[in-house]
N, C-alpha and C positions, 0 to 999 in steps of 0.2 A: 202466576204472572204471565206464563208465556202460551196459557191455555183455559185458564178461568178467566169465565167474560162476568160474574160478579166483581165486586171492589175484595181488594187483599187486605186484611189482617194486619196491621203494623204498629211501630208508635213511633211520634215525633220525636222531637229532640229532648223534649221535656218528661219522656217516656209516657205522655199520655197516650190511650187506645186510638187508631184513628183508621177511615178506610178511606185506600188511595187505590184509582187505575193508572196505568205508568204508557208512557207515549217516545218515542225518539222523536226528534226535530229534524226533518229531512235536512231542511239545509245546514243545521250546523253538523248534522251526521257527516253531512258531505266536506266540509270545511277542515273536520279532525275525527277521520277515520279511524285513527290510532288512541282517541281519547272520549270513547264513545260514552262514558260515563258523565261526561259535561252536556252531550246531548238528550241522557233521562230525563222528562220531565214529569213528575207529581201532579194528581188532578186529584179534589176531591171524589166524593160518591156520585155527586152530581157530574162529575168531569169537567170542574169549573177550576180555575184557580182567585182566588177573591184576596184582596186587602180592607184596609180599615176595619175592621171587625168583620168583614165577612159581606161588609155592606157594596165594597164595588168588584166586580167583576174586571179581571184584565187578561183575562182567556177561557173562554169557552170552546168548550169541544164536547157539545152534550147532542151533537148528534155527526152523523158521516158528512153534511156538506159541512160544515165550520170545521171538521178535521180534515177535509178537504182543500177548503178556503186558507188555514191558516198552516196548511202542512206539515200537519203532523200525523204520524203512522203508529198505531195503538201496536201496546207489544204483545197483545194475543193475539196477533195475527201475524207473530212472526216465522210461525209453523209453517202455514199455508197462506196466502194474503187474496188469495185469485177473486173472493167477493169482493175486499178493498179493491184491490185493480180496478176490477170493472165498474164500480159506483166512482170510481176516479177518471177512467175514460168516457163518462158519460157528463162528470160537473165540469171539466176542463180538459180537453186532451193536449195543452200546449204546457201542461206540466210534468206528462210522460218520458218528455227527455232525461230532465233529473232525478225522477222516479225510478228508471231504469238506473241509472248509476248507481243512485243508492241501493237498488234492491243488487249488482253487482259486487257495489263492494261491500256490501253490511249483510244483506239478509242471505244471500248465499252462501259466503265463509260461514254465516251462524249455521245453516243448516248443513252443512257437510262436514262440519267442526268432529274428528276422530276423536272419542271418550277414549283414553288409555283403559287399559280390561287386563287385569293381572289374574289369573286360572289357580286355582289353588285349590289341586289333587286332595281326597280326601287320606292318602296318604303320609301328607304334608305335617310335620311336629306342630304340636299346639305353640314350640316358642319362636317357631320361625312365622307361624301366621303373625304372633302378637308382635314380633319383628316388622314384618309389611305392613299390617296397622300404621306403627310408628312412623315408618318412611315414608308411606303414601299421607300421611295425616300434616303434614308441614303448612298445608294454607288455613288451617281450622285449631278448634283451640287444641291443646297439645291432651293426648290421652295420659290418664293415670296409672299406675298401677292396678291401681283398685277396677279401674273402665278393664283395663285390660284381665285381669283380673277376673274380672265378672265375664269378660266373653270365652275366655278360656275353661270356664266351670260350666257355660253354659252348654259347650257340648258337649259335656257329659250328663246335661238334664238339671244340672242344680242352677238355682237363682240366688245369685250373692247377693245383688243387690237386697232384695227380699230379706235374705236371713240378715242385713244390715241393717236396713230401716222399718222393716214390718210390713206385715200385707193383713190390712181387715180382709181380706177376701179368700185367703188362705188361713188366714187364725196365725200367722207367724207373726210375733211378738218383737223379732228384732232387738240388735246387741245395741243399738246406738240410741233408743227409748229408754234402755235401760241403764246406761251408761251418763244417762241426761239427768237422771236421780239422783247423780252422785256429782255436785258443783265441780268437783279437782278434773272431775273424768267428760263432765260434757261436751269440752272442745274436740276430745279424740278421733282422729280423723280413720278411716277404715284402712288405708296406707297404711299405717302405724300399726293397725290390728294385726296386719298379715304378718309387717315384718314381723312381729312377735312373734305369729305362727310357723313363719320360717328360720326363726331360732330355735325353736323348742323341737319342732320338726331333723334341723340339721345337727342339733346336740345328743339329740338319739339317735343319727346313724352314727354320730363319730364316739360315741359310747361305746355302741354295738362292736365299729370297728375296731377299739381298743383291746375291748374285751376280747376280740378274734385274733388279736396277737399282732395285729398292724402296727405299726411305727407310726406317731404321732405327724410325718409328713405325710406320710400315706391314707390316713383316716380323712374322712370327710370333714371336709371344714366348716365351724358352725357358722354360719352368714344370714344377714340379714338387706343383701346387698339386692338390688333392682332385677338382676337375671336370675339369682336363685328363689325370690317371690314369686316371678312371673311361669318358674319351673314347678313350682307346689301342686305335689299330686294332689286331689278330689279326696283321698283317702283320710292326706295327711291334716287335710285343714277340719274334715268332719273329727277328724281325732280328736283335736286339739282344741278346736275353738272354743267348748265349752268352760273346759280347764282355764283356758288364758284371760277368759272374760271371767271366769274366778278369782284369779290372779291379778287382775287390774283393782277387783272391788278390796283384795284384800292391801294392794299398794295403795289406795286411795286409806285407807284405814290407817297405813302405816303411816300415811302423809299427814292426816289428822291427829295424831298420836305426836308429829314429831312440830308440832304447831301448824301447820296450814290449812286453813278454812275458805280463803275465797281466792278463786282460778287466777285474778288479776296478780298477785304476787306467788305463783307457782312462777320458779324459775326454769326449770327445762321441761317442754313438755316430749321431747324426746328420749331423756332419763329415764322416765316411767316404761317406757317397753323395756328392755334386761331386766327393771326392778321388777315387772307383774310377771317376767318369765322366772326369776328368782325364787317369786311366791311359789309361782307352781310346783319348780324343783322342791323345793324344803316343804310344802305344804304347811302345817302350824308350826313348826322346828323353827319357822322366822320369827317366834314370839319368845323363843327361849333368851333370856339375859347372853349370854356372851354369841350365841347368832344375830340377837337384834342391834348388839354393837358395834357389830362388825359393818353390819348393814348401813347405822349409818354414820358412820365415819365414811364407808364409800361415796353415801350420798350426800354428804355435807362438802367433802374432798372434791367433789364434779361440780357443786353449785360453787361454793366458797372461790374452788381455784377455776372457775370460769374456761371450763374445758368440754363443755359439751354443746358448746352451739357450733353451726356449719353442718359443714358433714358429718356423722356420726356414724355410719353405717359399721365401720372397722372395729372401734371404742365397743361399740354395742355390742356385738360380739364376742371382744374381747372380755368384755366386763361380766359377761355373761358365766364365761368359762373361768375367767380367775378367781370371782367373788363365791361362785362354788366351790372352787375348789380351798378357797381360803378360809368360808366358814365351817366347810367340812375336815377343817384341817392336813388336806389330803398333800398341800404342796404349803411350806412356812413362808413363801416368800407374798407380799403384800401386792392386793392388782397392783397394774401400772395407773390406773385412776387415784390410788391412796396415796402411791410412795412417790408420784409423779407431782402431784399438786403439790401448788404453794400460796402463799398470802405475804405479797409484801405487806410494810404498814404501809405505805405511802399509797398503795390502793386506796386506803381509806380517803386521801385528801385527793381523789379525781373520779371517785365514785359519785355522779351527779343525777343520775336517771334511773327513773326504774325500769326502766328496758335493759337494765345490766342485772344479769343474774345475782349475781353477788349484793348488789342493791336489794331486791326482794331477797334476798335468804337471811341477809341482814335483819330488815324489817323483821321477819320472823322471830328471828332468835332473840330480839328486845322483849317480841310480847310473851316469849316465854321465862324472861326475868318477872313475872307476873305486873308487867308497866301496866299501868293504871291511867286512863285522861285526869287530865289538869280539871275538866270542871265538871263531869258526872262521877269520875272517882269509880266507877265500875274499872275492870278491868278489861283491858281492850280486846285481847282475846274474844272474851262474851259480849264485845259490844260490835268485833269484826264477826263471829258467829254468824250476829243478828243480824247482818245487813247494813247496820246502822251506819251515818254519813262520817265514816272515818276517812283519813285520807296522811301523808306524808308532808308533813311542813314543817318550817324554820323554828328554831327557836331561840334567837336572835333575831326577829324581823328581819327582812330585808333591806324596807325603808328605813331602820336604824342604824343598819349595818354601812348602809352606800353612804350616812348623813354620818358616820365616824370615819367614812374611809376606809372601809376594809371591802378590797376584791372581790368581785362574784367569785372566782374561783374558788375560795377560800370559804364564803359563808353559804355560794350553794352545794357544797360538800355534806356528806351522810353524816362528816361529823355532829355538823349543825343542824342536823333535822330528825325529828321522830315524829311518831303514831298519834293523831289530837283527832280528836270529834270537829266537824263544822262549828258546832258550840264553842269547843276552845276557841277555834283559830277565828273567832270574829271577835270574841274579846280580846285577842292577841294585838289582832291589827297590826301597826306598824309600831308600837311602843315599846319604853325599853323594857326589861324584863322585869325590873325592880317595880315599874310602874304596873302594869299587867297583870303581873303577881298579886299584888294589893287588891287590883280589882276583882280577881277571880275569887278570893278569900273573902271578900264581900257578898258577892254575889252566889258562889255555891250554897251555904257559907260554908268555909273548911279552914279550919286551925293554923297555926302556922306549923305547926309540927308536924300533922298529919302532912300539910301540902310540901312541905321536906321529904315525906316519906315517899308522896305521890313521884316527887322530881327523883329521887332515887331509883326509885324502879324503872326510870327512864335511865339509868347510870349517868344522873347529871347531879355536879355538886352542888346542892343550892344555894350555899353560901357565896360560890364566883357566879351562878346566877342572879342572885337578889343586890350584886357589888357588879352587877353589867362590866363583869369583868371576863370582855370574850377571848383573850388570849390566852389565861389562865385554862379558862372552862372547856376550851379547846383542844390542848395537850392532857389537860385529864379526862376526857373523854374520850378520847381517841384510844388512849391508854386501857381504857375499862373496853371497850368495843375490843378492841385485839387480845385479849383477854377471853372473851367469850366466843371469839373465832377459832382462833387458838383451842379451846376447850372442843370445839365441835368438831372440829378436823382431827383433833388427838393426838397433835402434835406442834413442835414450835414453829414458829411463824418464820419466815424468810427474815432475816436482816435486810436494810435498805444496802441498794447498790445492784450494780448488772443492769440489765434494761430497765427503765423507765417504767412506771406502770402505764396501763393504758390510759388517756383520758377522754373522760366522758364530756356529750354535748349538754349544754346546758336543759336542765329538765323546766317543765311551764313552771309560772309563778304561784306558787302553793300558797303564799300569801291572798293570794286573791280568792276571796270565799266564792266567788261565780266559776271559777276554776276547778276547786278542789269539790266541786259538787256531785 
């Protein structure tokens, strides 16, 4: 812009491609010195500015006298101007007075304007550069771990980036291609990777240190925290990385095994780094029966009891070193992630969204009651496998539920809702259940016995469903749901009372087939 005399490279507002040459407005320059950005003005390629479609013209500036005539100063010439000058003291020189101003008070502070220049010794720690980075980066978007990350490896010759996303040009295959194969694993962000590698990295020196006779305050601390990533020796990550992207594919195994198939109701995706550094420790020993139980009681205990979202970097950590040491039997006391969780029941009745952990973990552990849909009779499992248009809705309608009087709070509760194909929930529509029923038993066609057995494996009674009797159907499902949380956590549930559970904001209307699409 301030030295390319072709048009710049940009996009409008509607981010289509477009090329503009950019001009200051002498006199409003001069008007608001201090808000020179009102004085940029936009020209097309032509240096035209046009409305109506492009059909009228109401600035032209496609050659030096019209930018002369209508005074405005192209901002590639804000470097040097002295050919504008003089093609300017030759169309007009009774414009030179304010020319002068302007070029005092605008074009001369731009050209004397002091770059701050920070020196950085090649002495200098790699985590005090990535320090300056940070500091000096405050007007632009904020660096990552990973940016920083990548520049701190770079001086030692290696390409993170690269070993991240692949290079055809190098033959490097890249961990996040491969990561992409596997639905639970695609969204994992390269941040997440490292922390990994800066657990597994920092649980082998506090090993080492153990084993040298140090006192557990003294041993290094396993962390996964921002400055011990950005401190990860070149050594330790070529160590590791291969291992821990092992470790990811065998947690994504363990995730599949414990009912999860599609990313959308994975509840922590921060869980997974301790669980893929887990793998790595035990390597196949996490398939043995009383290690893979233990596993996941952990992991049901951090979804269930809604403890791992926010920060997590400490947890991680922590969960790291206790759930090792717990399936290795080495210490009897249980992490703080297992013995710490809890499940009111009254969760249940403000659990509304499935942006609540517990909400998805929920979902899951219904389709591993082998639930089956209301009208293809598959089992939803093989029918979430497949991609197929499953989705979370009511099973009291809504529109029947507002037309009896019963509260959104109450009927859009997890009570009231499970796993249905788009096929169910368009014959559901807004009717009552008795009615609905009939017609899905028509139209599959399915028994009524079978379609009992179908509402079962959803742990719904069908008898208080076919008797649209939702208060009933309510308190006993609620009952069977706690029941099966209970069973996953491997322990009893919290009695009601103490804080309130959390409540959840109302989730979209799953009733509405263009929604749950």
């Amino acid at each position: 812009m301030l030295t390319l005399k072709t048009p710049v490279h940009t996009r409008d507002a509607k981010g289509r491609e477009v090329l503009r040459h950019y001009y200051l407005n002498i006199e409003q320059s001069l008007q608001s010195p201090s808000d020179l950005e009102e004085a940029i003005v936009a020209v097309d390629e032509r240096r035209t500015v046009r409305t109506n479609f492009g059909r009228d013209v109401v600035l032209d500036l496609s050659s030096a006298e019209r930018e002369f005539s209508s005074f405005h100063f192209p901002c590639d010439q804000i470097l040097n101007s002295d050919q504008w000058e003089s093609g300017l003291v030759a169309f007009d020189p009774t414009k030179l007075v304010k020319y002068f101003q302007f070029r005092e008070r605008v074009l001369i502070p731009f050209r004397e304007y002091q770059v701050p220049l920070i020196e950085l010794k090649k002495e200098t720690s790699k985590e005090a550069v990535c320090l300056v980075f940070e500091k000096v980066n405050t007007g632009g978007v904020p660096l990552s771990v990973f940016e920083l990350a990548t520049a701190t490896f770079a001086a030692d010759g290696y390409n993170l980036r690269n070993d991240w996303y692949g290079d055809a040009g190098t033959r490097t295959p890249g961990r996040q291609p491969e990561f992409a194969k596997h639905p639970l694993l695609r969204d994992l962000q390269p941040t997440e990777f490292l922390q990994g590698v800066s657990l597994l990295h920092t649980y082998e020196l506090r090993c080492a240190d153990l084993a040298a006779g140090k006192n557990p305050k003294e041993s290094t601390a396993v962390s996964a925290k921002r400055e011990h990533v950005l401190s990860l020796p070149l050594e330790a990550y070529k160590k590791w990385a291969d291992e821990l992207q092992a470790g990811f594919i065998q947690a994504d195994r363990f995730l599949r095994m414990e009912g999860f198939h599609h990313p959308r109701f994975l509840p922590y995706r921060s869980q997974l780094i301790p669980l893929a550094a887990i793998m790595v420790q035990l390597q196949k020993r996490w398939l043995e029966p009383s290690f893979y139980k233990k596993i996941a009681r952990w992991f049901w205990s951090g979804v269930l009891g809604e403890i791992y979202g926010g920060a997590v970097e400490t947890r991680i950590a922590l969960d790291l070193v206790q759930v090792l040491a717990w399936v290795n039997e080495s210490e009897s006391g249980e992490p703080i992630t297992v013995s710490g969780a809890g499940f009111q029941p009254g969760r249940l009745d403000t659990l509304r969204t499935r942006t609540s952990a517990a909400y998805r973990g929920i979902y899951v552990l219904l389709q591993r009651q082998n639930s089956r849909d209301f009208f293809w009779q598959a089992k939803m499992v093989e029918l979430d496998r497949d991609e197929c248009k499953i989705d979370i809705h009511h099973i009291f309608p809504k529109a029947w539920c507002i037309g009896q009087g019963i509260p959104p709070k109450t009927f859009n509760a997890i009570v009231n809702k499970t796993a249905l194909s788009y096929k169910a929930n368009r014959m559901i529509g807004g009717k009552a259940p008795s009615l609905y029923l009939k017609q899905i038993q028509e139209a599959a066609p399915v028994s009524q016995d079978e379609m009992d057995k179908i509402l079962a494996s959803h742990l719904i009674d069908p008898s208080l469903l076919r008797a649209d009797n939702f208060n009933d159907f309510y308190q006993t499902r609620k009952a069977s749901l706690l029941e099966i949380i209970a069973d996953a956590m491997g322990k009893p549930l919290i009695a009601s009372g103490g804080e309130a559970p959390v409540e959840d904001e109302e989730d979209q209307d799953e009733d509405d087939p263009e929604a749950s699409a």
